[in-house]
C-alpha positions in Angstrom: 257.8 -143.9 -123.0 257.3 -141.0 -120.3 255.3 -138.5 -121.6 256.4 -135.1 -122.4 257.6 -132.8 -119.6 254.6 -131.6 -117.6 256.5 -129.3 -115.6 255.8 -125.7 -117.4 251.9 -126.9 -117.3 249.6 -125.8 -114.2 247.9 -129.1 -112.0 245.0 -128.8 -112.4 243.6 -131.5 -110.2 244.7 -135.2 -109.2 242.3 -138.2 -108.2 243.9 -141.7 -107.2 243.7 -144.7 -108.8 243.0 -148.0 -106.5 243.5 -151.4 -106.7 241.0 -153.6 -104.9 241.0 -156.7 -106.1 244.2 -159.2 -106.5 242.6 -161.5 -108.5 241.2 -159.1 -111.4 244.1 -156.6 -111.3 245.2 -155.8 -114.8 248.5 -154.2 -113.7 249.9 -156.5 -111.3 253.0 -154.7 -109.8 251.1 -151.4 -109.3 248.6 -153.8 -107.6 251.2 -155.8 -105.5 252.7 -151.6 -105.0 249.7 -149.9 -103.4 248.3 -152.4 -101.3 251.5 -154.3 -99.8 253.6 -151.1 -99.2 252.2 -147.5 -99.0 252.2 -146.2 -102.6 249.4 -144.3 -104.5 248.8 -144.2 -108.3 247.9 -141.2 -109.2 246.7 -139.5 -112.3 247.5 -136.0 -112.8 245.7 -133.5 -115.2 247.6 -130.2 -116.3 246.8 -127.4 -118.2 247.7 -128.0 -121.7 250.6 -126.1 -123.4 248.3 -124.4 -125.7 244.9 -123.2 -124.5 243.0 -124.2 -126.9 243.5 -127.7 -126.6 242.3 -130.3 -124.0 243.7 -130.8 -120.6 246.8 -133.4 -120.2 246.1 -136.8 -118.1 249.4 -138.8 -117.1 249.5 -141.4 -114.2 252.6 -141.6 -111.9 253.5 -143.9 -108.6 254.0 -141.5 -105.4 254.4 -142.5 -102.2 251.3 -142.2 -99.6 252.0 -139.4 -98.1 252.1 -137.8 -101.5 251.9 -133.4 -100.5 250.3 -132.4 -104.3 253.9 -131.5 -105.8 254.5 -133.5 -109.4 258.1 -133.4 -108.7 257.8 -136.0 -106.1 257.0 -138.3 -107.7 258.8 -141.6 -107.8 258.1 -142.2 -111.8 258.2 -140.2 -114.9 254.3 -139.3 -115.9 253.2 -141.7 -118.7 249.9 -141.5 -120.5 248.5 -144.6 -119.5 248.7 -147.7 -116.7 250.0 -150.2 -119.1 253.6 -147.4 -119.9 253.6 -147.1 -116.3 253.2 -150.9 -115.2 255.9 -151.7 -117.8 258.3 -149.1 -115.9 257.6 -150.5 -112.6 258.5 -153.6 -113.7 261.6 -152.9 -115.1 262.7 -150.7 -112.4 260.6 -152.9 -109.1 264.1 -153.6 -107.2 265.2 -149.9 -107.6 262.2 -148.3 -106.4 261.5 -150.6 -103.5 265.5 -150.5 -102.4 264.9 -146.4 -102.4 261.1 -146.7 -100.6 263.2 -149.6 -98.1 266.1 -147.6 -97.2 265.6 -144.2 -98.5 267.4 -142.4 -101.0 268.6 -139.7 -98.6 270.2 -142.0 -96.3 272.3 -143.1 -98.8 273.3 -140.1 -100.2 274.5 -139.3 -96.7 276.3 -142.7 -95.9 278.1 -142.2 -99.2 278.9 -138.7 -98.6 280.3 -139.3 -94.9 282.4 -142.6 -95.9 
């Protein structure tokens, strides 16, 4: 389940999550993700809605060259690596068919034919 929308909250900071060993990887897909084509886990803390309570951690997939802006990233924000491994797999052949041949190329083939 995605966690709640972040987008109100202020990023606070981000750090990247790597995968270094095939053999020991618990999350296989996000794994087989970063190191054969160029994506980046990333966990993101936000400001928390209310002040008084503790900072907000979610983990999303991004591609490398990943600019610091939450909205680009290629996943909802969950609150852990197991919700997000379980979305990647579900949704592998979608994401790699938009990282493959790129979302904006085929919004403009559609729009020209």
């Amino acid at each position: 389940m995605p966690h709640p929308n972040t987008a109100n909250n202020t990023l606070l900071g981000s750090r990247e999550l790597r995968f270094h060993n095939r053999q020991e990887s618990s999350y296989p897909n996000l794994m087989r993700f970063c190191l054969d084509f160029k994506f980046k886990v990333l966990q993101l803390l936000f400001s928390a809605p209310n002040t008084e309570a503790a900072p907000v951690k979610v983990v999303v997939l991004t591609r490398a060259d990943y600019n610091g802006d939450p909205s680009s990233a290629i996943t909802p924000a969950f609150a852990d690596l197991n919700q997000l491994e379980r979305y990647v797999t579900d949704n592998q052949v979608d994401i790699l068919h938009d990282y493959l041949f790129g979302v904006d190329e085929l919004a403009e083939a559609s729009e020209a034919g």
